[in-house]
Backbone as CSV, one residue per row, in Angstrom:
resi,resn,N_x,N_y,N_z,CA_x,CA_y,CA_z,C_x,C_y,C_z
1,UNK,88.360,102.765,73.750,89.608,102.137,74.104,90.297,101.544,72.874
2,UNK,89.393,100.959,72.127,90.318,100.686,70.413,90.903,101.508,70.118
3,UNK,90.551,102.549,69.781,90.964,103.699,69.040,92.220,103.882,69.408
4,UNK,92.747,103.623,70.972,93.574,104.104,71.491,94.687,103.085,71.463
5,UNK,93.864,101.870,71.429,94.801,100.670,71.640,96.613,100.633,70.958
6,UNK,96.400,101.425,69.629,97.613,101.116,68.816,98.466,102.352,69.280
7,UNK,98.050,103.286,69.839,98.759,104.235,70.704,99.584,103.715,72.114
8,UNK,99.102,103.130,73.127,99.276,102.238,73.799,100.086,100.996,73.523
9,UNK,100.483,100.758,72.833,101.141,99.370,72.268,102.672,100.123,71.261
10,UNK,102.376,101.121,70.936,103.662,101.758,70.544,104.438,102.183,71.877
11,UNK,103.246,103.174,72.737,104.474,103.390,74.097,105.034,102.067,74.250
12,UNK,104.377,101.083,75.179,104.915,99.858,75.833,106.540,99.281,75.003
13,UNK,106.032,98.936,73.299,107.289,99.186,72.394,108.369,99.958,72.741
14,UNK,107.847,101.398,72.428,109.213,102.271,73.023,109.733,102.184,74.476
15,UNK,108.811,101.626,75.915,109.491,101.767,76.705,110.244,100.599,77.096
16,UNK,109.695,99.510,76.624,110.813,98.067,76.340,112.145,98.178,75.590
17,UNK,112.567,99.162,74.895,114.031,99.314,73.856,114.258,100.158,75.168
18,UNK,114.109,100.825,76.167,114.726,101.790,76.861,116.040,101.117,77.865
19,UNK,117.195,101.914,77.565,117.853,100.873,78.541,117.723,101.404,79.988
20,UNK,118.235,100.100,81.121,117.688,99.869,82.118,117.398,101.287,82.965
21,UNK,119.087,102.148,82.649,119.391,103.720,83.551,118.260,104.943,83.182
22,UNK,117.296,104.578,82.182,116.240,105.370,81.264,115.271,104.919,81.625
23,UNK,114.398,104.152,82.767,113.586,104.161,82.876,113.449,104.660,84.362
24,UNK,112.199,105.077,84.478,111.816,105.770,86.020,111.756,104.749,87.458
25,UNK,112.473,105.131,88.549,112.418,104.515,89.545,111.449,104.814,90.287
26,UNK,110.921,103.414,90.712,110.128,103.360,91.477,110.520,104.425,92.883
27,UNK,109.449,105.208,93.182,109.319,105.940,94.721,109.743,104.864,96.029
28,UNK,110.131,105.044,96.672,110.583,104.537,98.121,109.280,104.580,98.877
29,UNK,108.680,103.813,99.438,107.535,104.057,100.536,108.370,104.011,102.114
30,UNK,108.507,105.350,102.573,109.062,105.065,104.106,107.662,105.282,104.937
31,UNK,108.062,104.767,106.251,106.949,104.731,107.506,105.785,103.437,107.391
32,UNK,105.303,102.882,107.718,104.479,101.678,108.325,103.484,101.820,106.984
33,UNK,102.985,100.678,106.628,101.838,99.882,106.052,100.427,100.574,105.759
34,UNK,100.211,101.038,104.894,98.482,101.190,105.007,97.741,100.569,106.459
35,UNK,97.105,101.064,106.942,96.424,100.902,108.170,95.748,99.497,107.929
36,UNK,95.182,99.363,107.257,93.814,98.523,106.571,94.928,97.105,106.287
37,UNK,96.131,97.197,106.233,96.980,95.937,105.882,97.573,95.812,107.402
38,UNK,97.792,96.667,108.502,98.091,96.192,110.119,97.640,94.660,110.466
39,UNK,96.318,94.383,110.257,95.870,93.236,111.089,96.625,91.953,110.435
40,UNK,96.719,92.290,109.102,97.550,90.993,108.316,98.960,90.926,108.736
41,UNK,99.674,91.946,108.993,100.761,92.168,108.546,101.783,92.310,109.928
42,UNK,100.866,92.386,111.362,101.294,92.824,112.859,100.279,92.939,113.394
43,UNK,99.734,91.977,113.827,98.479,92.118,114.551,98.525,92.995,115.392
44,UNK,100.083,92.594,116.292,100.113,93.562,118.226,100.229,94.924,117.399
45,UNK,100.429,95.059,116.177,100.984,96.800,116.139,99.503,97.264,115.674
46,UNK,98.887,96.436,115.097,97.443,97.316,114.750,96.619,97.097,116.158
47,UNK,96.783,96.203,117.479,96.184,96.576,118.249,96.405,97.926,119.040
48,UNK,97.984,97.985,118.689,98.530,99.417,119.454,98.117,100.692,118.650
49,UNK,97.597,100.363,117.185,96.914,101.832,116.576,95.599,101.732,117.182
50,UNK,95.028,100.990,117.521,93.187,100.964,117.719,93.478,101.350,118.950
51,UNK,94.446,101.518,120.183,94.357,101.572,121.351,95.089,103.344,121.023
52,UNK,95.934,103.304,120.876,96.197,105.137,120.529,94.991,106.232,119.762
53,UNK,94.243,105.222,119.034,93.922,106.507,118.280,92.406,106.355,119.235
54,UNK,91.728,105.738,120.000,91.107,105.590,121.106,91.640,106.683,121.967
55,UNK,92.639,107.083,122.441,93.354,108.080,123.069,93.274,109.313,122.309
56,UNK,92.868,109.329,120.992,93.582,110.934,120.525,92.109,111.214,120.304
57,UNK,91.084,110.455,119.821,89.550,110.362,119.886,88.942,110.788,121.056
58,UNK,89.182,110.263,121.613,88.626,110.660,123.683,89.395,111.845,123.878
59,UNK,90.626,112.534,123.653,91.261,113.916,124.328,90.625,114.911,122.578
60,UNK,90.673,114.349,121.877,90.322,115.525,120.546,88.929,115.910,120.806
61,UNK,88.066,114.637,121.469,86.789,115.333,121.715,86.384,115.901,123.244
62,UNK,87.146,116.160,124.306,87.151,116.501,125.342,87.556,118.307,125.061
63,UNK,88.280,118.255,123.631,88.649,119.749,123.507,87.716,120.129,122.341
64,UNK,86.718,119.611,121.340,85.881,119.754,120.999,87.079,119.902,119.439
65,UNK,87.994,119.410,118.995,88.767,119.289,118.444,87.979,117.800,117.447
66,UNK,88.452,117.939,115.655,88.471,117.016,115.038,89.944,116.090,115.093
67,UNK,90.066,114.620,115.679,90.910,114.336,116.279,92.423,114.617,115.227
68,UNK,92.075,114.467,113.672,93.422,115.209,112.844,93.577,116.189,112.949
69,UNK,93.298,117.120,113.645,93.740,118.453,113.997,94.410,118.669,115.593
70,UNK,93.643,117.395,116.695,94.872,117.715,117.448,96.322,117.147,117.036
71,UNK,96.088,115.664,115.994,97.813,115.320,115.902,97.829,114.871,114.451
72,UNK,98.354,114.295,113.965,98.279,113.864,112.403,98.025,113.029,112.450
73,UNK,97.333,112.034,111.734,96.885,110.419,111.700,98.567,109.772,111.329
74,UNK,99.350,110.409,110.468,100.616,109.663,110.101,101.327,109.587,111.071
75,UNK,101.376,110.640,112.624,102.240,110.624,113.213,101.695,109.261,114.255
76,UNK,100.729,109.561,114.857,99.256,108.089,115.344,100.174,106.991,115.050
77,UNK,100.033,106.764,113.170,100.818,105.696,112.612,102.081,105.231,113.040
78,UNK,102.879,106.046,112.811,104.313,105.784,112.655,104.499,105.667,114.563
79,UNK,103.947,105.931,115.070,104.419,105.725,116.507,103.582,104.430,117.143
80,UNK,102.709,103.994,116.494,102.142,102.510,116.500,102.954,101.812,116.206
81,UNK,103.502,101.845,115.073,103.883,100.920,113.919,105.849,100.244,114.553
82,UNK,106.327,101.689,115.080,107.599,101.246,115.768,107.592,102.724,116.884
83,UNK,107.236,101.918,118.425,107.384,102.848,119.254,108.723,103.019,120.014
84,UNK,108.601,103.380,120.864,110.091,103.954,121.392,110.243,102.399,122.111
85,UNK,111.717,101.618,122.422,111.362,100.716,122.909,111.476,100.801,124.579
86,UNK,112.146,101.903,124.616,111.365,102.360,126.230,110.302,103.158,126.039
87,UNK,109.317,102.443,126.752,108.009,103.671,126.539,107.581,104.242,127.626
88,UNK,107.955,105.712,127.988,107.408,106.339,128.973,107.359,107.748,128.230
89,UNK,106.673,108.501,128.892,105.555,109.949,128.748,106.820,110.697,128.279
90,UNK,108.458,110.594,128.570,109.476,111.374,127.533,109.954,110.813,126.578
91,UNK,109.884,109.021,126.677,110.539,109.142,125.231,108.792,109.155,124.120
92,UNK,107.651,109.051,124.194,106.524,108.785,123.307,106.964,110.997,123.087
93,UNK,106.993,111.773,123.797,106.911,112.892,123.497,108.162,112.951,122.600
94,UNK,109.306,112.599,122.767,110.257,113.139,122.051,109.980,112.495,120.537
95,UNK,109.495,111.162,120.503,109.499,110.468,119.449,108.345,111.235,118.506
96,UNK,106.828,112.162,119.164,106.390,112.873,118.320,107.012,114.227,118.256
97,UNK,107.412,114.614,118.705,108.013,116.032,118.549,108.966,115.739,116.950
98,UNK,110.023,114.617,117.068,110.526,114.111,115.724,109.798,114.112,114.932
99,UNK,108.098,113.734,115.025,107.173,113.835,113.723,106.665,114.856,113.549
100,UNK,107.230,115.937,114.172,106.870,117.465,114.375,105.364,117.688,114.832
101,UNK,105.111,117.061,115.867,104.195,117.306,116.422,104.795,118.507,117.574
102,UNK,103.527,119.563,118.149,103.513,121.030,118.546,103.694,120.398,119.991
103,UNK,104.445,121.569,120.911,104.612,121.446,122.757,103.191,120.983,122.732
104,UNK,102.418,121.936,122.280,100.541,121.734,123.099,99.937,120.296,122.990
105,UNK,100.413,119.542,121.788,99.974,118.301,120.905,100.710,117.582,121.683
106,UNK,101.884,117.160,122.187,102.765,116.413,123.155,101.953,116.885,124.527
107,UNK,101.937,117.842,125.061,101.505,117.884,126.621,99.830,116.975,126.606
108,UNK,99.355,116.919,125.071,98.199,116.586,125.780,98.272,115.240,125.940
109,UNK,98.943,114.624,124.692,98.927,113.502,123.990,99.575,112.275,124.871
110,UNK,101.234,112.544,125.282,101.976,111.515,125.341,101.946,111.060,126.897
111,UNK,101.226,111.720,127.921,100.911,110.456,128.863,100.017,109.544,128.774
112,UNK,98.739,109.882,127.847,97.886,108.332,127.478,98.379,108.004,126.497
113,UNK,99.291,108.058,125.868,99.769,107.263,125.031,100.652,106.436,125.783
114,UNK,101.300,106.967,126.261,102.308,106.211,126.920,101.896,104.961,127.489
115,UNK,101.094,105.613,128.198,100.051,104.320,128.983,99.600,103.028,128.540
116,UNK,98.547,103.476,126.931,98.052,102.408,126.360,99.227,101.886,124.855
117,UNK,100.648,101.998,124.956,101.534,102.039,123.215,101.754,100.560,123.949
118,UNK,102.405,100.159,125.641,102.779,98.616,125.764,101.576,97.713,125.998
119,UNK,101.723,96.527,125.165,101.255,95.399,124.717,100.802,95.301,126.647
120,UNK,98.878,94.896,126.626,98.577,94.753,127.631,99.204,92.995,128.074
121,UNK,99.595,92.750,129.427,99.697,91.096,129.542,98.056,90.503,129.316
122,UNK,98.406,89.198,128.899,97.617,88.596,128.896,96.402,88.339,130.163
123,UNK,95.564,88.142,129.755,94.553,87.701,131.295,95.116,86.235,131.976
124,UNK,94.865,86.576,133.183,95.050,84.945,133.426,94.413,83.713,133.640
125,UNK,94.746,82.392,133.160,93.759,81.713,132.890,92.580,81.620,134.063
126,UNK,91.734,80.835,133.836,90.508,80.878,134.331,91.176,79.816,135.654
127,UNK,90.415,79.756,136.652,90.839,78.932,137.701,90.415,77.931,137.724
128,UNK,91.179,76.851,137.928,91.060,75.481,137.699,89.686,74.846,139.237
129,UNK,88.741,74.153,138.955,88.680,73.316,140.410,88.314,72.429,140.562
């Protein structure tokens, strides 16, 4: 790493004189959060990925399917992360079909999804006596 050090310290040099329109822009990150940052970041939305991908786990292995091959883990994501805010079995299908998910991947998929994407109510409290 010495050796290299004075190599390294000339770039940084040259890319500090660069004016502002000459240096590289940062990439855009579109679609939801690293998974692993959900619980910090939206608790109810990472409960709604653990409850979907529970759904694509139970139908991927009922067809003997590895569950990223019946749907994409990004599409899983992005329909956790902001679902349709009506949620029923046409709009969760139309909303993956937009993530280009296949007719076969929607017929299997979007009535248990549908089912488990709204926030369950709470239990109710314990009874008083």
């Amino acid at each position: 790493m010495r050796r290299l050090a004075r190599t390294w310290l000339t770039a940084l040099d040259d890319a500090r004189q660069l004016p502002e329109d000459a240096l590289p822009v940062a990439p855009t990150v579109e679609g939801p959060p690293p998974p692993h940052r959900w619980a910090e970041r939206d608790p109810v939305a990472a409960a709604r990925l653990a409850r979907c991908r529970e759904v694509v786990v139970r139908i991927a292995g009922g067809h003997n399917l590895p569950p990223e091959n019946l749907i994409s883990p990004d599409s899983i994501r992005r329909l956790a992360w902001v679902p349709p805010e009506e949620i029923t079995e046409e709009t969760v299908a139309e909303t993956l079909r937009g993530f280009g998910a296949r007719e076969w991947q929607i017929a299997l998929l979007s009535a248990d999804l549908a089912t488990v994407l709204p926030t369950p109510a709470p239990p109710p409290p314990p009874p008083t006596l």
